[in-house]
C-alpha positions as CSV (number, residue, x, y, z in Angstrom):
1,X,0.0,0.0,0.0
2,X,1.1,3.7,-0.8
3,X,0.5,6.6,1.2
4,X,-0.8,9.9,-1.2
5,X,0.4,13.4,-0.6
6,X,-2.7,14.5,1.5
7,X,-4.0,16.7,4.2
8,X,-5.2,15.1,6.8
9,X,-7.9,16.4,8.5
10,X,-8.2,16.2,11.9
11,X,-10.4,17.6,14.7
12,X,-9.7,20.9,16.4
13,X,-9.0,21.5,19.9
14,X,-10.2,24.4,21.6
15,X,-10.2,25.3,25.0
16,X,-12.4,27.6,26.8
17,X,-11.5,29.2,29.9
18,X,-15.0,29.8,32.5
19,X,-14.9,30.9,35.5
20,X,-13.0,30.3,38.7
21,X,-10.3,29.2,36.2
22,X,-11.7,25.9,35.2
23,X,-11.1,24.6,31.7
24,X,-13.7,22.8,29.6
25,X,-12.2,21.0,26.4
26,X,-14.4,20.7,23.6
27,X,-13.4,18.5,20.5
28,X,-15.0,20.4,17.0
29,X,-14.6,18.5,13.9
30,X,-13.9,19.6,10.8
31,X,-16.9,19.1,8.0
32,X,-17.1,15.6,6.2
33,X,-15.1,15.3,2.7
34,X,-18.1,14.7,0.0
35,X,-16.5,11.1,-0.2
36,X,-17.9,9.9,3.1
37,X,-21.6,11.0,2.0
38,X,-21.8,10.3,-2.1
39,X,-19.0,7.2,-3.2
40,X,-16.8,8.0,-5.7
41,X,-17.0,6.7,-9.5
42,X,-14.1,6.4,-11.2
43,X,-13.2,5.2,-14.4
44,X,-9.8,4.7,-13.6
45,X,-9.9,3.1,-10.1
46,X,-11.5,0.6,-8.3
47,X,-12.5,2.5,-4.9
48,X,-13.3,1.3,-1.5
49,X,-15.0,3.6,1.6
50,X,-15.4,1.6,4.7
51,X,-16.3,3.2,8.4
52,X,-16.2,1.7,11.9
53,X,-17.9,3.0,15.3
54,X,-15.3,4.5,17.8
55,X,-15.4,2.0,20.6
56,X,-12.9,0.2,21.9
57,X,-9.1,0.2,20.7
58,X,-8.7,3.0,18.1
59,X,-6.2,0.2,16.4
60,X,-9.2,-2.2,16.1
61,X,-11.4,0.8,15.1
62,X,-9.0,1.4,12.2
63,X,-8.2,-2.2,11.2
64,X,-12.3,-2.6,11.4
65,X,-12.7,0.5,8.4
66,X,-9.4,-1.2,6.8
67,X,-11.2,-4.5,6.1
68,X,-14.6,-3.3,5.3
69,X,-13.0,-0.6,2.8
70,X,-11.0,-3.5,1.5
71,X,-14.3,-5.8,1.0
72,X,-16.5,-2.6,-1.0
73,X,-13.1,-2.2,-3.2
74,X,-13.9,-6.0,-4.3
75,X,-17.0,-5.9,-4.6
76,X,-16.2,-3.1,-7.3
77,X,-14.6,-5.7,-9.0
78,X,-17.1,-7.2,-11.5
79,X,-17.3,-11.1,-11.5
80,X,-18.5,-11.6,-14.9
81,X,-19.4,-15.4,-15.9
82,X,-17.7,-16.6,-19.2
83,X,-19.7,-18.8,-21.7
84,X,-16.3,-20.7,-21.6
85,X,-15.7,-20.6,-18.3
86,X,-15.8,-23.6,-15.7
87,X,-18.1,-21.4,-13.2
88,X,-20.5,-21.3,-16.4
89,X,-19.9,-25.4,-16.8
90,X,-20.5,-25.6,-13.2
91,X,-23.9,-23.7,-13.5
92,X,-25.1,-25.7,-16.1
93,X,-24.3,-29.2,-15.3
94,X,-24.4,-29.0,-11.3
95,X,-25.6,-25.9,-9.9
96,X,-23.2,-24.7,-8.5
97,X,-22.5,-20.5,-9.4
98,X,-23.6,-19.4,-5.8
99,X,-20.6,-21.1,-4.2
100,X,-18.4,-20.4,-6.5
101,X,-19.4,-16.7,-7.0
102,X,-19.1,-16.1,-3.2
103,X,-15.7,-18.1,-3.0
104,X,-14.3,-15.5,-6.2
105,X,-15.1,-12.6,-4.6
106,X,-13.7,-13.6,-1.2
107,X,-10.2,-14.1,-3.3
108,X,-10.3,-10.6,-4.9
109,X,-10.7,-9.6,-1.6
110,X,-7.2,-11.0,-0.5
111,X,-5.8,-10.9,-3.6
112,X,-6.2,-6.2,-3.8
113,X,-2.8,-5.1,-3.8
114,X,-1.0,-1.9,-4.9
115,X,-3.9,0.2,-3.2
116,X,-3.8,3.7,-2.4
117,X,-5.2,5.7,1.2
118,X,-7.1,8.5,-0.2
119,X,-7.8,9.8,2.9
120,X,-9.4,9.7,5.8
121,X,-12.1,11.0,8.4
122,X,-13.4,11.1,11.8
123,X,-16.2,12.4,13.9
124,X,-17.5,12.0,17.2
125,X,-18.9,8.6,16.7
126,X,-17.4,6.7,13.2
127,X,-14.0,6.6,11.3
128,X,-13.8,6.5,7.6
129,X,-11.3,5.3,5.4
130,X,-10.7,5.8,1.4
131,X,-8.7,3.3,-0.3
132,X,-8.6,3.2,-4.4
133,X,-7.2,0.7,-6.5
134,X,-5.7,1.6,-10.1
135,X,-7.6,-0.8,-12.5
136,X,-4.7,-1.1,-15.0
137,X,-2.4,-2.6,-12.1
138,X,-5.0,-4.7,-10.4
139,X,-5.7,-6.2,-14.4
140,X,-1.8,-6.7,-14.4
141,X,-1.2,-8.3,-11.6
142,X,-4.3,-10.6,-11.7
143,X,-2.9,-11.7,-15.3
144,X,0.5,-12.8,-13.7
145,X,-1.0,-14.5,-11.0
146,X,-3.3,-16.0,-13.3
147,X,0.0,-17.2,-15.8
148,X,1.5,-18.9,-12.8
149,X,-1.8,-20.6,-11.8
150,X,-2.1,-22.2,-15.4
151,X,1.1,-22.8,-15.6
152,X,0.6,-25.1,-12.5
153,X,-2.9,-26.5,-13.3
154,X,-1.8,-27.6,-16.8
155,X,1.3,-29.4,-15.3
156,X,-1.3,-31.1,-13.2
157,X,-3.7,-31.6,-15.7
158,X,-0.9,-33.8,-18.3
159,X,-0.2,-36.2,-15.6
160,X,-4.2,-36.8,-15.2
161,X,-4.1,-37.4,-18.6
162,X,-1.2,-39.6,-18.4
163,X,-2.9,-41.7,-15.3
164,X,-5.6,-42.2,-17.6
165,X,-4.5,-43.5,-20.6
166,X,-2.5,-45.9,-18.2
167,X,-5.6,-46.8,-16.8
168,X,-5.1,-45.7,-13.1
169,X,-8.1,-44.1,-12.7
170,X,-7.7,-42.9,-9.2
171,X,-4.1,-41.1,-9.8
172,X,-6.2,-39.4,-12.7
173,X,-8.5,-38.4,-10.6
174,X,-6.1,-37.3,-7.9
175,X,-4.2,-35.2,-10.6
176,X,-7.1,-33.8,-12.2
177,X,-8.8,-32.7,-9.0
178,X,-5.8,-30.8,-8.1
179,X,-5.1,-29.1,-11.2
180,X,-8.5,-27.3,-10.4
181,X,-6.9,-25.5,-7.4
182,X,-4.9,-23.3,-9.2
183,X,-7.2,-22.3,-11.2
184,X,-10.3,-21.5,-8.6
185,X,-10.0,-17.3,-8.7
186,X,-10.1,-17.7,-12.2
187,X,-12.8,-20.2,-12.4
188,X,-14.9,-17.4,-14.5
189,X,-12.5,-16.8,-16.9
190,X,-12.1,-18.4,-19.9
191,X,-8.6,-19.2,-19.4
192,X,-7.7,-20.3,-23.1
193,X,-4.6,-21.5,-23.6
194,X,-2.6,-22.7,-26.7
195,X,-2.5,-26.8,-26.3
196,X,-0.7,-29.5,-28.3
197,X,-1.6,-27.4,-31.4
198,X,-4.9,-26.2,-30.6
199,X,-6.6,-23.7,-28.3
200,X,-8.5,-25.0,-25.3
201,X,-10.4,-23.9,-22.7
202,X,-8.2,-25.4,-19.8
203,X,-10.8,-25.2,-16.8
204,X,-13.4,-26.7,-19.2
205,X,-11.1,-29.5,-20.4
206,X,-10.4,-30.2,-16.7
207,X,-13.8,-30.7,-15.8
208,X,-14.6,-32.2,-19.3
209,X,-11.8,-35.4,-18.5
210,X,-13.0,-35.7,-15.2
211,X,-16.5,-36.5,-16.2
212,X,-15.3,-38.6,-19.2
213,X,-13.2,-40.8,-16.5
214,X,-16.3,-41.1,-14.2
215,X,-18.3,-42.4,-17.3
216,X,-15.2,-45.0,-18.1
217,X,-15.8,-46.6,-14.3
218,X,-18.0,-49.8,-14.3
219,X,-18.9,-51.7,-11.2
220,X,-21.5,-54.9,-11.2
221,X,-22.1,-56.9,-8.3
222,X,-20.4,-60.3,-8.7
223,X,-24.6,-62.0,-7.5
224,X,-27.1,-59.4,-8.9
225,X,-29.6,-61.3,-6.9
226,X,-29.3,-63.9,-4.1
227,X,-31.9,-65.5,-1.6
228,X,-30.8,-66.4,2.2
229,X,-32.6,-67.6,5.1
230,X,-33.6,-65.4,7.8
231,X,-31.6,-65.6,10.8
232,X,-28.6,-66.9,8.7
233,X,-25.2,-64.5,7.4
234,X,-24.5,-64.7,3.8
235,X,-22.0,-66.7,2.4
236,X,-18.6,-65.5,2.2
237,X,-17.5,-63.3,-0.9
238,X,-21.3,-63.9,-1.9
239,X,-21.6,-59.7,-1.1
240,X,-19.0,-59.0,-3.7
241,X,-18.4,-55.9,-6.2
242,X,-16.2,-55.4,-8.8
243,X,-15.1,-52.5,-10.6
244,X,-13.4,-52.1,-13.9
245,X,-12.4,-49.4,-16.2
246,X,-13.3,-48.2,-19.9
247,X,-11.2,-51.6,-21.2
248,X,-12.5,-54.3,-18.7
249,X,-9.3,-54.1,-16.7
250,X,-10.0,-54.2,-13.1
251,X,-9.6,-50.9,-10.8
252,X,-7.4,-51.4,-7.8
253,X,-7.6,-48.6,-4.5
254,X,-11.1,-47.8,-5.6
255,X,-13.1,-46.2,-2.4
256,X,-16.5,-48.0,-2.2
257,X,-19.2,-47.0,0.2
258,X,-22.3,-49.8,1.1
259,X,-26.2,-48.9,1.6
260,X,-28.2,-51.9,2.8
261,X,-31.9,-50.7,3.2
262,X,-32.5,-52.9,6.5
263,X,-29.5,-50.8,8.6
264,X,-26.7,-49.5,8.5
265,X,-24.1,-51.4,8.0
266,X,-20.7,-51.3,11.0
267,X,-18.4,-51.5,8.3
268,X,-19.6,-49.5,5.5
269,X,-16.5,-48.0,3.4
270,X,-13.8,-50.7,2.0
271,X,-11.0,-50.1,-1.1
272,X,-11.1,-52.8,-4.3
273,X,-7.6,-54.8,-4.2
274,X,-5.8,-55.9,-7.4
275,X,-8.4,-57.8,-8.9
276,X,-10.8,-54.7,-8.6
277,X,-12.9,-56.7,-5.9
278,X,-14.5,-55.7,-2.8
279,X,-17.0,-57.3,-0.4
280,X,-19.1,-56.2,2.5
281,X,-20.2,-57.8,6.0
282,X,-23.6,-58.6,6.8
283,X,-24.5,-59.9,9.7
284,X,-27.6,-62.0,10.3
285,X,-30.2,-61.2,8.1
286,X,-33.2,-60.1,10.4
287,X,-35.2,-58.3,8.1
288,X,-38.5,-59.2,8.0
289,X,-39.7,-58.2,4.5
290,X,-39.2,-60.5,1.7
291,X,-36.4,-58.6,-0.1
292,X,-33.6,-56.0,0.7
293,X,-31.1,-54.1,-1.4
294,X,-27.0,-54.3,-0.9
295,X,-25.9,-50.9,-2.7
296,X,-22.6,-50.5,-3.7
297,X,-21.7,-46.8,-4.5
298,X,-18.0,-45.4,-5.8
299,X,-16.7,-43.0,-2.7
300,X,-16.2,-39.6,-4.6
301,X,-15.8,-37.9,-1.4
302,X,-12.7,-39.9,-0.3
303,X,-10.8,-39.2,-3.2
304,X,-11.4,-35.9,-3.3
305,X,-10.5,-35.5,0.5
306,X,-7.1,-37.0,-0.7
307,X,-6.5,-34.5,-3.6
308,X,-7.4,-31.1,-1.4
309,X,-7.9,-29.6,1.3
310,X,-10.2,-26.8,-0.3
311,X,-14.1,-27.4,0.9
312,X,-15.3,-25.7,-2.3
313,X,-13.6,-28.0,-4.6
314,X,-14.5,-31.1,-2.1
315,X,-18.1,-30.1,-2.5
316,X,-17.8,-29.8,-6.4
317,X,-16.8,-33.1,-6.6
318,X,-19.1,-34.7,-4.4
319,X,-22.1,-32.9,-6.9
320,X,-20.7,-35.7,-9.8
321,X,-22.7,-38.8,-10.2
322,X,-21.2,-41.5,-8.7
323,X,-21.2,-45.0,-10.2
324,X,-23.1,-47.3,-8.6
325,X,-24.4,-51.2,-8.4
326,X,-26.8,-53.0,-6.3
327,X,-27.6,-57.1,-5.4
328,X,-31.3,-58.0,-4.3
329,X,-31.1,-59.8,-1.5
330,X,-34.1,-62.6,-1.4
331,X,-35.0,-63.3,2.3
332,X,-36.4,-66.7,2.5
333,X,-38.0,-67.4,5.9
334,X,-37.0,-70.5,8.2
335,X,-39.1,-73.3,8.5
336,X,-40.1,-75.2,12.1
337,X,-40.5,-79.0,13.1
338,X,-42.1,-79.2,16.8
339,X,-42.4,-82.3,18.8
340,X,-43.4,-82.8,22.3
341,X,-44.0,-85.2,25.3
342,X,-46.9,-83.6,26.8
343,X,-48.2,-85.9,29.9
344,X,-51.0,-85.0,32.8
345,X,-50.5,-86.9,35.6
346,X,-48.2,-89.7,34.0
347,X,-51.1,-89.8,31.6
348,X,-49.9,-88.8,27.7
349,X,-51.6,-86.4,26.7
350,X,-53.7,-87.9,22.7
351,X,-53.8,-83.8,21.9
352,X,-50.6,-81.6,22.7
353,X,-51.7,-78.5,24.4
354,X,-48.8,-76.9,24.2
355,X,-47.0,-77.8,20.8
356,X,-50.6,-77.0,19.3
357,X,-50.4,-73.4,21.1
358,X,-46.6,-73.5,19.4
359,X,-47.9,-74.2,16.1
360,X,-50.7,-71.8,15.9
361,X,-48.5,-68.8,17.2
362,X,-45.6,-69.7,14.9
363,X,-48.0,-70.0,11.4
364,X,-49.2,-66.5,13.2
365,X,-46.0,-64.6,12.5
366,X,-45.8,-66.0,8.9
367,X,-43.6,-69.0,9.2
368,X,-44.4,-72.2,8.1
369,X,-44.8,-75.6,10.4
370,X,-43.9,-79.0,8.3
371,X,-44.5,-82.2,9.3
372,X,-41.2,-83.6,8.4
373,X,-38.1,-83.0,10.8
374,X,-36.0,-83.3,7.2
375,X,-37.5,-80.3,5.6
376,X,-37.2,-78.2,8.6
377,X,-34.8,-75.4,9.5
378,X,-35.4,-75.6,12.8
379,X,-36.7,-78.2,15.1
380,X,-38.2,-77.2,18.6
381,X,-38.9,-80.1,21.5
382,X,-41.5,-79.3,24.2
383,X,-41.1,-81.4,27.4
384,X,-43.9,-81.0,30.2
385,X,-45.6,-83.1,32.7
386,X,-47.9,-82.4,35.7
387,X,-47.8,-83.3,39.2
388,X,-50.0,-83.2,42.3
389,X,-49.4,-80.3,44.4
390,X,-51.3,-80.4,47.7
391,X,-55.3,-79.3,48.0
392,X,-56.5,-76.0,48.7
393,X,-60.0,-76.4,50.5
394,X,-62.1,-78.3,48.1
395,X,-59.4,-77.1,45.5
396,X,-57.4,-79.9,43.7
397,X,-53.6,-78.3,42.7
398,X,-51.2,-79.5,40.5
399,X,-47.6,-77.9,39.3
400,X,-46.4,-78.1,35.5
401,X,-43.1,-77.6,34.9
402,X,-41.8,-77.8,31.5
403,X,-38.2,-77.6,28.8
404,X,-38.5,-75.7,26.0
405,X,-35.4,-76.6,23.2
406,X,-35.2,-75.2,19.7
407,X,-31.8,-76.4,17.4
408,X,-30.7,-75.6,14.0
409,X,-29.6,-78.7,11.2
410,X,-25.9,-78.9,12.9
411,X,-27.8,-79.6,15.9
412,X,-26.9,-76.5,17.2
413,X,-29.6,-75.1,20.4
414,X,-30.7,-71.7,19.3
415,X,-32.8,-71.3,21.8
416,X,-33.6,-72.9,25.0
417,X,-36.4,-72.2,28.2
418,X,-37.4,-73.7,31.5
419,X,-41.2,-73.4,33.0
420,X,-41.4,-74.3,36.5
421,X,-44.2,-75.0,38.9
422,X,-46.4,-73.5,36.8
423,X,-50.1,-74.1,39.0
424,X,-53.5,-75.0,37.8
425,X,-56.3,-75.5,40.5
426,X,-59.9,-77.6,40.2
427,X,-62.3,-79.7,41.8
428,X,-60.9,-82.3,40.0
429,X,-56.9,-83.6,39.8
430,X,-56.9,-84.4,35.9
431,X,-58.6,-80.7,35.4
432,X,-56.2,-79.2,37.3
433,X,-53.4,-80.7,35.5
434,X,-55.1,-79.1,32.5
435,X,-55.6,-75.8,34.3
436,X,-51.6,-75.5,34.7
437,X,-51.2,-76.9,30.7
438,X,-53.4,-73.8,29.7
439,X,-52.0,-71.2,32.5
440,X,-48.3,-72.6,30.6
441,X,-50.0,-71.9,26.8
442,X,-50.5,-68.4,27.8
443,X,-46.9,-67.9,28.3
444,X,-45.9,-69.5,25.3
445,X,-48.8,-67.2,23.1
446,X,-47.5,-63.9,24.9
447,X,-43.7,-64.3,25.5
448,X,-42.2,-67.8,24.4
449,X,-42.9,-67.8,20.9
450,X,-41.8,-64.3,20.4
451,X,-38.4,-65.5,21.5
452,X,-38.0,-67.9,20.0
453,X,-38.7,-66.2,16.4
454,X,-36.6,-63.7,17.4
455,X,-33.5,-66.3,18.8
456,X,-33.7,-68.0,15.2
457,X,-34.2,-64.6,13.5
458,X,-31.6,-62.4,15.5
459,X,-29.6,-64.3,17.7
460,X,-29.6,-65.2,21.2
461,X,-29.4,-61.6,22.3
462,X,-33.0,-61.1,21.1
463,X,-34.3,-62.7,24.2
């Protein structure tokens, strides 16, 4: 910054003398300079006025006018949007001029230099500052600094170029990302540049390649569709992606990111390896509609975290539409084979109460009951007998107690309960025998086969 010949104009000091001898000291101010009331228009200059209340620090209160003079100088600056520009690609593919606007004249904010004080002013309550800005050196120095910034971006740009025709698609990605930083106070310019024997729009071309190596990425799921028991994980590698590039060859370091539409998965984000392959955990399946979806999306966001640090850019980036692939996930429910050994009194019972409670709560929640233990996923075993228990008056008791077992085909208990002394009471022993069966087939309609559903369905934790 340069200081101008100038006369400053300060307040006046003027003491009056009253009486007794005391002195009163008034401050008078000098009129306000026509630039605090109408802004200057210049054709020559880019100008800047900015004020600041007088309280606190006077340094402050001058560093205040400093920076709001310096942010009406830039806003002098016109930001004009090129039909060849990238902010004008940006606009029309993925709406994004606001940002990018506001980020532009943020930089011609920092980017001022070579201004001029005009002058300044004060009065009792405000300071004022005047800054101008020759337009002739600000053009100047914005095209050097724009020369070096191309200079850099295009250097960034060939090795994209070279990454790609080598087929590593992330180091394109990486270079071509970065070759957009340079560029960003320029991004609504045209910026054309002389290029292998022809003139190009460098920020266009940028943002052309990076598209055109998005479009080159393809990624399938390995099992488009797959059907698994409920309750049961999916076989291993069975969740499987793979992504390849424009020629079929496979895309190694590739950022994927998982969407399973029953939860969220605890391991969500995984890399392909050489082969361009990349799986994702599912626990159990415990979803109870018939089908879910595994989506597999390409990370955009992690790549562009690794190329820079700038939150505009990042956001630009994430805008692009990433590739994508999904499996449908058939959930095939389990299938149950109950037996019991029901008895009242040492007397077998001819109808189960209890496995025919089972049965009907079971078939309830949608699952299915065979009659074969072959075709059955699961196969519960009901124990229960009945006892005598002492009288009560004219009152006949008797205590059930009861096992409760559920195993998978390796034999495996999924699931396992105990019913003790449940009580039934009646005039009769046999009736109260059945008394406690009935009392024991309310806990299995209200608790027990809940349980075990949700054992088979989602683990012992469940219950």
């Amino acid at each position: 910054m340069r200081l101008l010949n100038r006369i400053s104009i300060l307040p006046l000091l003027i003491v009056l003398v009253g009486c007794g001898g005391t002195k009163k000291v008034e401050t008078i101010y000098p009129p306000a300079p026509s630039w605090v009331q109408n802004r200057p228009i210049s054709s020559e200059y880019y100008v800047g006025i900015g004020s600041a209340r007088k309280t606190g620090d006077i340094n402050q209160i001058q560093q205040t006018a400093k920076q709001n003079a310096l942010a009406d100088m830039a806003s002098d600056v016109s930001v004009s949007i090129s039909s060849n520009s990238l902010l004008y690609a940006f606009e029309s593919n993925l709406n994004l001029t606001q940002d990018f606007t506001s980020s532009i004249k943020s930089q011609a904010e920092q980017d001022l230099e070579g201004y001029e004080t005009v002058g300044n002013y004060e009065d009792q309550n405000n300071y004022w500052v005047y800054f101008r800005l020759s337009k002739v050196d600000y053009q100047r120095i914005k095209e050097e600094r724009k020369a070096k910034a191309i200079a850099k971006s295009l250097d960034l740009y060939d090795k994209g170029l070279e990454a790609e025709k080598t087929g590593d698609v992330r180091q394109a990605f990486l270079n071509l990302i970065k070759a957009l930083e340079p560029l960003k106070p320029y991004f609504s310019d045209p910026l054309q540049i002389p290029y292998q024997r022809q003139d190009i729009y460098l920020g266009n071309e940028i943002f052309r390649h990076i598209t055109q190596v998005l479009s080159s990425i393809r990624i399938e799921a390995t099992n488009k569709q797959i059907s698994v028991k409920q309750g049961q994980q999916l076989p291993l590698g069975s969740t499987e992606f793979k992504v390849t590039g424009q020629n079929g060859q496979p895309l190694n370091g590739i950022a994927l990111t998982a969407t399973y539409t029953e939860r969220p998965l605890r391991n969500s984000k995984v890399q392909t390896d050489v082969n361009g392959l990349a799986s994702f955990v599912l626990d159990a399946i415990r979803s109870n509609k018939s089908n879910e979806t595994l989506k597999a999306t390409v990370n955009l966001e992690v790549i562009a975290n690794e190329a820079t640090m700038d939150f505009i850019i990042r956001k630009l980036f994430a805008r692009f539409r990433a590739p994508e692939a999904s499996m449908n996930i058939n959930i095939v429910k389990p299938t149950f084979y109950i037996t019991s050994d029901e008895s009242n009194l040492n007397n077998k019972l001819t109808s189960p109460i209890l496995a025919e409670s089972l049965k009907h709560q079971i078939i309830e929640a949608g699952y299915t009951v065979v009659d074969k233990d072959i075709d059955a996923d699961y196969r519960i075993n009901i124990t229960a007998a009945t006892q005598n228990s002492g009288e009560s008056g004219t009152y006949k008791k008797a205590s059930l107690n009861c096992s409760i077992s559920v195993k998978d085909k390796t034999n495996a208990e999924v699931y396992a309960k105990q019913l003790e002394n449940i009580t039934g009471t009646h005039f009769d022993n046999q009736l109260a025998g059945i008394e406690a069966y009935k009392e024991a087939a309310k806990k299995i309609e209200y608790t027990i086969s809940r349980e075990i559903i949700d054992g088979v369905t989602k683990g012992k934790s469940a219950y």
